[in-house]
N, C-alpha and C positions, 0 to 999 in steps of 0.2 A: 235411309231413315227407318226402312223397314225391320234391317237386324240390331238399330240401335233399343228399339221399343220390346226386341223378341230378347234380346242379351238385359233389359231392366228386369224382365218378367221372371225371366229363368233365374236371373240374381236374387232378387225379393220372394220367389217362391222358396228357394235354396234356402234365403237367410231364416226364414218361418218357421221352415221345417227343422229345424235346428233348436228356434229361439223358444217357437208357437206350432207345434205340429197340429194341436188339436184347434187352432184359430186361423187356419189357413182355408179353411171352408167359410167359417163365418164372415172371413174379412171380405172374399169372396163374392159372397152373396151380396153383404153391404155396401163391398164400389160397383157394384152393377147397379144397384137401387138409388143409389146416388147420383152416377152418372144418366142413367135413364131419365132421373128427375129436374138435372141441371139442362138436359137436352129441349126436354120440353119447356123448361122457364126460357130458355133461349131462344127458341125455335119463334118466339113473339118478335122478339126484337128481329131477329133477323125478316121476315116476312115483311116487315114496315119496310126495313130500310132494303132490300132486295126490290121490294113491289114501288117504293120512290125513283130507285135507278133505273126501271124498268118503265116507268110513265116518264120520268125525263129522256130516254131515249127516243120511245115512242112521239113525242112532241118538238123533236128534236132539240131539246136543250144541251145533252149532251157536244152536239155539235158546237154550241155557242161557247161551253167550254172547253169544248177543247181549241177553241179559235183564241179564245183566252189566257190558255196555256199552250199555246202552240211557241208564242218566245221561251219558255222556262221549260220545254221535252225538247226542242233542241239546241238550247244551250244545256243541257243533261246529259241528251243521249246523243246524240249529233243526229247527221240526216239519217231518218227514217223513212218507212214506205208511209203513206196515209192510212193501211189497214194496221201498221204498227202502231200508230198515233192516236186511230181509237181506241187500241184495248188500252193502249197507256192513261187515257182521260177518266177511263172506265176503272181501270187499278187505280190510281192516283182518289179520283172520289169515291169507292170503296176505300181504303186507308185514311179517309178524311174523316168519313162517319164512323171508324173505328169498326169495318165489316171486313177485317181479315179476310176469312175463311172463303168468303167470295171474292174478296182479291185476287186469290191464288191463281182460279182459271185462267181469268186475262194475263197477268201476268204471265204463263207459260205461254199464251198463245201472241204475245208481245215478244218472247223471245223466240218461239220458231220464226216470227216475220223476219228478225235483226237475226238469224242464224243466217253469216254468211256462206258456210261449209269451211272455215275456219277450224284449224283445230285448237285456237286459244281461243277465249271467251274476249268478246269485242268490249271494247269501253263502253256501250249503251246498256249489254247486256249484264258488265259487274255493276255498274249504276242502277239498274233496274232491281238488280238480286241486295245492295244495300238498302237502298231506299222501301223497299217491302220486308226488312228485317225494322230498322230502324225509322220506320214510314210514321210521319207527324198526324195527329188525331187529334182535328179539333173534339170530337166527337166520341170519349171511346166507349162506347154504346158495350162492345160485350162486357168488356174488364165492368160497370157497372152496372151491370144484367148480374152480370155473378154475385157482384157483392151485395145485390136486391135478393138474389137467390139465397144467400148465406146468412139474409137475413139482417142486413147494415140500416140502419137508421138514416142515413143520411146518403147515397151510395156516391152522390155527384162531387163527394167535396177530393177526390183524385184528381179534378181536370186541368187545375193552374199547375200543380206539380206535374200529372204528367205530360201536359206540353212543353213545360221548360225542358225537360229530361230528354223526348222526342226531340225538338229543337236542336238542345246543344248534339245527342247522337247520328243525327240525320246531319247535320251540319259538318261535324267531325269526320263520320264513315264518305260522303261527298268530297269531301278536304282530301282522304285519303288515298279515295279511287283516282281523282283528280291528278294528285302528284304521281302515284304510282304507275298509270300509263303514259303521265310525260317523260316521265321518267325513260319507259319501253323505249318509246317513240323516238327521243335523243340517243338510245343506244343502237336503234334501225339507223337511226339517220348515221350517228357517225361506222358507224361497219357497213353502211352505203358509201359512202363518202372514202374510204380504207382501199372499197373494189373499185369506186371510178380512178383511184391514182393509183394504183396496182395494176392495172390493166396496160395501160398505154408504156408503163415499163417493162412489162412482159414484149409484148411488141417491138420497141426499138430492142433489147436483147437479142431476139429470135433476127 
């Protein structure tokens, strides 16, 4: 991700220089002033909904839900460890309230759990990596922080659209991981199936 962000920068500088040499400074100055300032109008929202997940843990609510979603993370991801299953309750209700960026940690530390030393990525783990691309948001708290920050009159009126949108892609990207490892899995089994009658023909030969 790292050289994807350094290969835009180096492009968009390249193109300035070219287009804007003398507004490659000023443009500069202005997305750092921007970004500083969009950091801080966000940095509210985050603090609520970071410091909620942090008092439902502490109370252990968390636990209630994830007893609650314990049928629906393994019928997702299949059997997990129970430290896999908290960070999962924990991603899953970050991606609810629309708190990405704090989803992320758990998420990686949901995947070291389900790393089985594998060198293909498990069904729970492409499931995990869809569903936090495509992760449903009753709540999407930044997407409408921004548009308070940009100054929107109204910033809430995204949230019917974008849970239809969430819905059908998390449903679809689900559908897909779904097929695709039965997929796998029917071609293990029959090239299983290939070496158990292969075998015992070797044998009477010999």
């Amino acid at each position: 991700m790292g050289i994807i962000w350094i290969l835009l920068m180096v492009i968009s500088i390249g193109m300035m220089m070219f287009a804007d040499p003398a507004g490659i400074l000023s443009a500069m100055t202005a997305s750092v002033n921007e970004s500083l300032l969009l950091c801080v109008k966000m940095c509210g929202v985050y603090c609520v909904w970071l410091g909620f997940i942090k008092i439902m843990e502490e109370i252990n609510a968390l636990k209630a839900v994830g007893n609650l979603l314990r049928p629906l993370i393994e019928k997702l991801f299949g059997s997990v460890s129970p430290k896999a299953k908290d960070y999962l309750v924990v991603n899953i209700s970050a991606n609810l309230i629309g708190v990405a960026n704090a989803a992320t940690p758990t998420a990686i530390k949901a995947i070291d759990e389900m790393d089985k030393g594998d060198v293909k990525m498990t069904r729970g783990m492409a499931m995990l990596f869809v569903i936090n691309s495509t992760g449903i948001e009753l709540l999407p708290s930044t997407v409408m922080s921004m548009r308070a920050a940009a100054g929107s009159v109204s910033p809430a009126d995204i949230l019917l659209p974008s849970f239809i949108v969430n819905v059908v892609t998390t449903a679809l990207g689900i559908l897909l991981v779904c097929l695709l490892y039965k997929k796998d899995a029917d071609k293990r089994a029959s090239k299983s199936g290939e070496l158990n009658v292969s075998t015992p023909l070797k044998g009477r030969r010999a």
